[in-house]
N, CA, C and O atoms as CSV, one atom per row, in Angstrom:
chain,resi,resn,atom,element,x,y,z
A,1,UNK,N,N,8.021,8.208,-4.508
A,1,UNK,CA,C,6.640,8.519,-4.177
A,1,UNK,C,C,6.576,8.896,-2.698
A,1,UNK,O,O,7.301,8.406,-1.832
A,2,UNK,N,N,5.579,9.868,-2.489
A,2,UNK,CA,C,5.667,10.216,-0.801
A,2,UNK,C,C,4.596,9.442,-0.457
A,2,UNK,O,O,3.824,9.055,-1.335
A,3,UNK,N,N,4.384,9.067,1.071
A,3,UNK,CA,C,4.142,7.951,1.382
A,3,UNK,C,C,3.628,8.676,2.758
A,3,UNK,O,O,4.319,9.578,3.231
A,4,UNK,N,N,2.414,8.276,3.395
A,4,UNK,CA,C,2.435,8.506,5.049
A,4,UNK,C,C,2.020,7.797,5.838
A,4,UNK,O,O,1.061,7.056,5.623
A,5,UNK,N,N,2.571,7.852,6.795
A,5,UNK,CA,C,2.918,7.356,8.065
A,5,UNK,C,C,1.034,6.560,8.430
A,5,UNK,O,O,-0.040,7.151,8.537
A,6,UNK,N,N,1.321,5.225,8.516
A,6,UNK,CA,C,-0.440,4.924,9.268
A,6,UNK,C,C,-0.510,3.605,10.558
A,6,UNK,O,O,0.284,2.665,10.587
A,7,UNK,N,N,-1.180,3.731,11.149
A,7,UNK,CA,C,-1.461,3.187,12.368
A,7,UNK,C,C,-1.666,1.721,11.895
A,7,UNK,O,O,-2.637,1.597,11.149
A,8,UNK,N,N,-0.930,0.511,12.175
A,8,UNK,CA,C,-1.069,-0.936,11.854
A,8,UNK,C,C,0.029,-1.619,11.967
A,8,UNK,O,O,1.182,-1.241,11.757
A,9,UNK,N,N,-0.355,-2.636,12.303
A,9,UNK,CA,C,0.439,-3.755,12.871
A,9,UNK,C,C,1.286,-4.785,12.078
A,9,UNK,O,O,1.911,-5.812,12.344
A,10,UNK,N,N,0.931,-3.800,10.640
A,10,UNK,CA,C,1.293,-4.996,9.310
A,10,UNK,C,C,2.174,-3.890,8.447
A,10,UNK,O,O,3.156,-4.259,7.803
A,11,UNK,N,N,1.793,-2.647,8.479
A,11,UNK,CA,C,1.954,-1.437,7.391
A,11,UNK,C,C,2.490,-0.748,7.797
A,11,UNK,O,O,1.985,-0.669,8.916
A,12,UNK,N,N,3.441,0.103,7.751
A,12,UNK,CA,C,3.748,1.491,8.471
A,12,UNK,C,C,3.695,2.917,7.555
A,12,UNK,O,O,3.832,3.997,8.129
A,13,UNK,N,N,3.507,2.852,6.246
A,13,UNK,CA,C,3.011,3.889,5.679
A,13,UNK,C,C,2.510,3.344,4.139
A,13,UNK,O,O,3.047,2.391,3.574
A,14,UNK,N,N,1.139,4.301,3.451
A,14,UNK,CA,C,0.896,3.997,2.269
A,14,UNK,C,C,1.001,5.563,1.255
A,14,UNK,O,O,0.980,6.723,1.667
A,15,UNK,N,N,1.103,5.111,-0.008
A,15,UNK,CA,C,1.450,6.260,-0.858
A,15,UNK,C,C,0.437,6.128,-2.071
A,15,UNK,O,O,0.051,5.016,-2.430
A,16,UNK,N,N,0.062,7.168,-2.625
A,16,UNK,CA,C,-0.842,6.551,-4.364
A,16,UNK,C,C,-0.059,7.967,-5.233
A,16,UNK,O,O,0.750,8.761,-4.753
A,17,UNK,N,N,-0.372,7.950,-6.014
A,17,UNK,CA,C,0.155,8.375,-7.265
A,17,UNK,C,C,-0.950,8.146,-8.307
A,17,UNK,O,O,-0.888,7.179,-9.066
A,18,UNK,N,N,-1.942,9.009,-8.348
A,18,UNK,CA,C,-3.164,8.861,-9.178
A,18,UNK,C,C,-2.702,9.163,-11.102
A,18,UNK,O,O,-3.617,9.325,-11.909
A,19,UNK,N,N,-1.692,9.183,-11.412
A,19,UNK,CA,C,-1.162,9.824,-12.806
A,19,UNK,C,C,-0.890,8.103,-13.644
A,19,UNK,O,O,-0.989,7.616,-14.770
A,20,UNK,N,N,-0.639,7.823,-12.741
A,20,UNK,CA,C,-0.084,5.540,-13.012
A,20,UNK,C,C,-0.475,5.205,-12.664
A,20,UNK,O,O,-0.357,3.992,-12.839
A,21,UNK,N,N,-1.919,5.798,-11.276
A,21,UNK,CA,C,-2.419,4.136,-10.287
A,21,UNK,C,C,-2.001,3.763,-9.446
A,21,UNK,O,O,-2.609,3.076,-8.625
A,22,UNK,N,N,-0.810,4.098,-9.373
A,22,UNK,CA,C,-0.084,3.254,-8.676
A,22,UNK,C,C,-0.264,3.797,-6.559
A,22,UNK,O,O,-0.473,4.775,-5.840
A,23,UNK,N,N,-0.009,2.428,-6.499
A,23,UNK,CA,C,-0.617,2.174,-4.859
A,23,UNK,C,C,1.151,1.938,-4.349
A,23,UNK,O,O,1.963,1.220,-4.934
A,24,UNK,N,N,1.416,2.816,-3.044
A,24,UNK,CA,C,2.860,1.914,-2.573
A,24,UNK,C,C,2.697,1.937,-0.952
A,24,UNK,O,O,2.384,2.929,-0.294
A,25,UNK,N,N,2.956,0.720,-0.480
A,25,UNK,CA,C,2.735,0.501,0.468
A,25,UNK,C,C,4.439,-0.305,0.861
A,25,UNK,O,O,4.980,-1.238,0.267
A,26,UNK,N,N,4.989,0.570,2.194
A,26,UNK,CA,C,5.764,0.081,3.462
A,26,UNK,C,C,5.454,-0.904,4.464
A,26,UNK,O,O,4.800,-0.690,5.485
A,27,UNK,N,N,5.944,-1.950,4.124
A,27,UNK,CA,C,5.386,-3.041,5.465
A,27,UNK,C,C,6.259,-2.470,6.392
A,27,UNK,O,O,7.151,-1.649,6.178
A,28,UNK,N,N,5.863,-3.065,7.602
A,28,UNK,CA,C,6.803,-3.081,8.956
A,28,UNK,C,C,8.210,-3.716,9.248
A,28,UNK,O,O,9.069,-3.659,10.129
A,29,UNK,N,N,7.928,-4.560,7.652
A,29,UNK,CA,C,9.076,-5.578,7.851
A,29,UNK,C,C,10.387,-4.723,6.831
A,29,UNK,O,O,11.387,-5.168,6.267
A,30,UNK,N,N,9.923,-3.608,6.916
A,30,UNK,CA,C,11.080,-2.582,5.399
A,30,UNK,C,C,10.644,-3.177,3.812
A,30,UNK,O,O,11.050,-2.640,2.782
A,31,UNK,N,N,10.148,-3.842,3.825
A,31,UNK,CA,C,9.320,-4.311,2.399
A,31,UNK,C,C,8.860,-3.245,1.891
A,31,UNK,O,O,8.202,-2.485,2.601
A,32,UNK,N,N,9.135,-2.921,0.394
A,32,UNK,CA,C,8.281,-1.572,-0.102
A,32,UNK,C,C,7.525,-2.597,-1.710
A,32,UNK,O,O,8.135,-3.508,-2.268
A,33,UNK,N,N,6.801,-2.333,-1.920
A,33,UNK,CA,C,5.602,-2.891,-3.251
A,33,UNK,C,C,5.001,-2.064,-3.781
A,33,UNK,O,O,4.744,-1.045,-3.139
A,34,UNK,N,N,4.682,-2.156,-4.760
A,34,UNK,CA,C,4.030,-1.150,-5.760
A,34,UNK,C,C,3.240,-2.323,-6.266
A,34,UNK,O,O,3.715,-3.410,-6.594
A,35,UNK,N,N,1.205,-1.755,-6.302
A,35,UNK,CA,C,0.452,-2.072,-6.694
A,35,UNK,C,C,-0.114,-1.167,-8.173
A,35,UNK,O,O,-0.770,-0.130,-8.274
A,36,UNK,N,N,0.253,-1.742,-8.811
A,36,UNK,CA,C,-0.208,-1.182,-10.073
A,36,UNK,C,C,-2.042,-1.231,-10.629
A,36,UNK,O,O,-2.884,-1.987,-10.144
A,37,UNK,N,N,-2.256,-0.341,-11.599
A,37,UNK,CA,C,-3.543,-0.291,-11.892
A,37,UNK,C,C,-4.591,0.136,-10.505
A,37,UNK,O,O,-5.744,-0.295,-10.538
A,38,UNK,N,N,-4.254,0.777,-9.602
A,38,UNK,CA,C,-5.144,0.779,-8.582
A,38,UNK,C,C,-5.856,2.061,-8.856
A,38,UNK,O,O,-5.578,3.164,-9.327
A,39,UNK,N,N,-7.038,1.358,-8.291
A,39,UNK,CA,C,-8.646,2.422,-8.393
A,39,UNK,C,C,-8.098,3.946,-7.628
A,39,UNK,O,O,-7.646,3.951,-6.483
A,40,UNK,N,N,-8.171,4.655,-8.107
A,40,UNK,CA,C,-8.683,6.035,-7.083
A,40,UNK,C,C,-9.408,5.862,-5.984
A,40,UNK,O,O,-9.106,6.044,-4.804
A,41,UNK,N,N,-10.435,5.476,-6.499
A,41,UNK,CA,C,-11.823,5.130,-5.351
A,41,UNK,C,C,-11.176,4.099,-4.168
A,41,UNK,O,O,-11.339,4.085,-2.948
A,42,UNK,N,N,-10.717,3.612,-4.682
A,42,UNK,CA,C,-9.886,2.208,-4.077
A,42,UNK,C,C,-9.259,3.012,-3.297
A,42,UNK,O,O,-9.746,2.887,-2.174
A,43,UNK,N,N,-8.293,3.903,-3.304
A,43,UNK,CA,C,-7.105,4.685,-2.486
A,43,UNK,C,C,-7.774,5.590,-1.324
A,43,UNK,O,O,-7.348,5.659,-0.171
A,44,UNK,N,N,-8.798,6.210,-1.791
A,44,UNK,CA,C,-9.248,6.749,-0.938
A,44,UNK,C,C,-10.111,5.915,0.364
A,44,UNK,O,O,-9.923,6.346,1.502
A,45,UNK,N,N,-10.904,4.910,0.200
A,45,UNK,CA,C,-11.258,3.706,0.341
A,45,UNK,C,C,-9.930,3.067,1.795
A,45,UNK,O,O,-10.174,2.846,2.981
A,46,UNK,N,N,-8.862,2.965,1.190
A,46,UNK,CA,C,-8.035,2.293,1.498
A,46,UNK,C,C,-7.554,3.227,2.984
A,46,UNK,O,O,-7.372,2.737,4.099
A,47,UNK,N,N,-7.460,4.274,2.705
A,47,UNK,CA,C,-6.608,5.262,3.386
A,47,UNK,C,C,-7.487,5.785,4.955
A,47,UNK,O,O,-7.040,6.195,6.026
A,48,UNK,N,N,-8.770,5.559,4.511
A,48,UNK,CA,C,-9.815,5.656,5.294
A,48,UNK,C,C,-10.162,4.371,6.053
A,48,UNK,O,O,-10.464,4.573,7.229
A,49,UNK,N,N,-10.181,3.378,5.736
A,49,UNK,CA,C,-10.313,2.161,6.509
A,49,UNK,C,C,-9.903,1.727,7.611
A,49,UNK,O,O,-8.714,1.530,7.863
A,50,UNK,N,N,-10.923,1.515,8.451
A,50,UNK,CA,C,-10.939,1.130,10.071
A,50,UNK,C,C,-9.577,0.930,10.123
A,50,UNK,O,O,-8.756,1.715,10.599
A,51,UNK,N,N,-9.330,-0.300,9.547
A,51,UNK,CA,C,-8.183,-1.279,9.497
A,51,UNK,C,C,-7.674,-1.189,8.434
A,51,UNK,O,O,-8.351,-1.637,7.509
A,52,UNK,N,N,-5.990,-0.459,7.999
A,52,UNK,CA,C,-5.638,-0.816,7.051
A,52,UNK,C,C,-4.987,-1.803,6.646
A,52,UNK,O,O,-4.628,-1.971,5.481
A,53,UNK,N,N,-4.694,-2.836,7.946
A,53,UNK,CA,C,-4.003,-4.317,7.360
A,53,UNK,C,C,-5.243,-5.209,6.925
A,53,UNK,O,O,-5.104,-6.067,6.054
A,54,UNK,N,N,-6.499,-4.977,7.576
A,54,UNK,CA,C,-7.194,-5.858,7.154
A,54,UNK,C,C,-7.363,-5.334,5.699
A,54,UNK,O,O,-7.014,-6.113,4.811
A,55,UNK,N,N,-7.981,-3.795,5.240
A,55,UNK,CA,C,-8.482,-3.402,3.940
A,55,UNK,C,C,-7.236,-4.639,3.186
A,55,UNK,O,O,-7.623,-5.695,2.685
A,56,UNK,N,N,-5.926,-4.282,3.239
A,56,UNK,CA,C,-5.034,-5.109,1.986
A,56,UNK,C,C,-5.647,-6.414,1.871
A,56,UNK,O,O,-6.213,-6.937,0.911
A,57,UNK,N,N,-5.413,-6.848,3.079
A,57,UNK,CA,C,-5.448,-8.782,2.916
A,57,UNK,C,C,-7.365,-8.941,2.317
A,57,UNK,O,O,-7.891,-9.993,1.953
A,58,UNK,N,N,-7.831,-7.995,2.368
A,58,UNK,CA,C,-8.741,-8.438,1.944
A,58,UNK,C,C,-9.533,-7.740,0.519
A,58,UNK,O,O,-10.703,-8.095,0.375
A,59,UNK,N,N,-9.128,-7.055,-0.229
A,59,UNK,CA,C,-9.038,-6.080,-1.025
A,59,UNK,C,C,-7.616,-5.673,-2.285
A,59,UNK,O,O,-7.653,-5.157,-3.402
A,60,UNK,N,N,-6.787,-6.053,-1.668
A,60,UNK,CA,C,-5.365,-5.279,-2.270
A,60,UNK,C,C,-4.320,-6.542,-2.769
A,60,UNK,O,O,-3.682,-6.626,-3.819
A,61,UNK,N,N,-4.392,-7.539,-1.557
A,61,UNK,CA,C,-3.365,-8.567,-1.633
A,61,UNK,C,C,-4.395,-9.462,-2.597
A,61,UNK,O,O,-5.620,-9.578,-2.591
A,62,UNK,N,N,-3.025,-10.221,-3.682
A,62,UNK,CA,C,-3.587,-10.975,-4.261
A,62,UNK,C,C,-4.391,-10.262,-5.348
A,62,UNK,O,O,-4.796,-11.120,-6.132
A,63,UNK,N,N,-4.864,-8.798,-5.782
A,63,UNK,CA,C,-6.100,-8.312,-6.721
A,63,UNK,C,C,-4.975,-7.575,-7.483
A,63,UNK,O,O,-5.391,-7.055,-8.518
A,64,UNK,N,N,-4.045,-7.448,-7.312
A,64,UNK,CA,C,-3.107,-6.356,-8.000
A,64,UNK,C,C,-1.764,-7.174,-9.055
A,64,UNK,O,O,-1.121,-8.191,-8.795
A,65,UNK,N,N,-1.719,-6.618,-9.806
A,65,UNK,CA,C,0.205,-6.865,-10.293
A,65,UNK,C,C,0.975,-5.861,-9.133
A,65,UNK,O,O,0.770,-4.666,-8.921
A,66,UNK,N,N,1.558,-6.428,-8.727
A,66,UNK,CA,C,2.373,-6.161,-7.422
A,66,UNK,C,C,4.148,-6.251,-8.077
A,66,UNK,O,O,4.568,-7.084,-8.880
A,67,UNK,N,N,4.925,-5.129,-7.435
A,67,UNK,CA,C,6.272,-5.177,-8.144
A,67,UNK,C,C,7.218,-4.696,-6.480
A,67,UNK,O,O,7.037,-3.731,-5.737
A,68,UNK,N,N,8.061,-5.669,-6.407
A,68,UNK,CA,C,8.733,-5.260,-5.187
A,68,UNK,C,C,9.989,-4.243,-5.556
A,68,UNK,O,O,10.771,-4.185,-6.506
A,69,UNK,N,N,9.828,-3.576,-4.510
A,69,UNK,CA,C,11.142,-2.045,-4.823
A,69,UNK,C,C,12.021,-1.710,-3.845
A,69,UNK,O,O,12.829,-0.782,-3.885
A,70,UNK,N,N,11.814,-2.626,-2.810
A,70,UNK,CA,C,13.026,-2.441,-2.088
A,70,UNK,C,C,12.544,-3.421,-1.006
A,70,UNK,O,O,11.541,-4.134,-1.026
A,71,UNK,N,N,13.453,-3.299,-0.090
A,71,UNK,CA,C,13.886,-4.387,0.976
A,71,UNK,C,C,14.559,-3.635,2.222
A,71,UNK,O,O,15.283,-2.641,2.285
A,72,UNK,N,N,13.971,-4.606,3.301
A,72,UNK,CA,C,15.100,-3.910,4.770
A,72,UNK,C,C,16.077,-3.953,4.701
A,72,UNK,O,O,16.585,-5.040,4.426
A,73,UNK,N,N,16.815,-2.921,4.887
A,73,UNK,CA,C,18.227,-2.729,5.027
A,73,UNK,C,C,19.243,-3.116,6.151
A,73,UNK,O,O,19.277,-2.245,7.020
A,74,UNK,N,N,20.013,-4.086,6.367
A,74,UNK,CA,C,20.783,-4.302,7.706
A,74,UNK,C,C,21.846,-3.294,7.851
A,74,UNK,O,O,22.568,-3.297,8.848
């Protein structure tokens, strides 16, 4: 999934895929997750938000089936 680049202290890029829903978000920490079932409205919502670490923790984290897909690499 392509993914872009966003301004935050928690995130470093988010991706959607409106065909599955699916939401993917890059932490800072190399963490990659896939939020399944996610709104459209929600993505756009998301992508636009002041704050996109706050939108998750308060919106995203915890509301989703969440599937981890990769990990930082040493």
């Amino acid at each position: 999934m392509k993914r872009q680049p966003v301004s935050s202290s928690m995130i470093s890029s988010i991706g959607y895929e409106p065909e599955s829903k699916t939401l993917e978000i890059e932490f800072n920490t190399g963490a990659v997750w896939q939020y399944l079932d996610f709104p459209k409205k929600s993505w756009k919502d998301f992508k636009n938000a002041d704050s996109i670490g706050r939108y998750f923790r308060d919106y995203i984290q915890d509301s989703y089936e969440e599937v981890r897909i990769a990990r930082k690499r040493y």
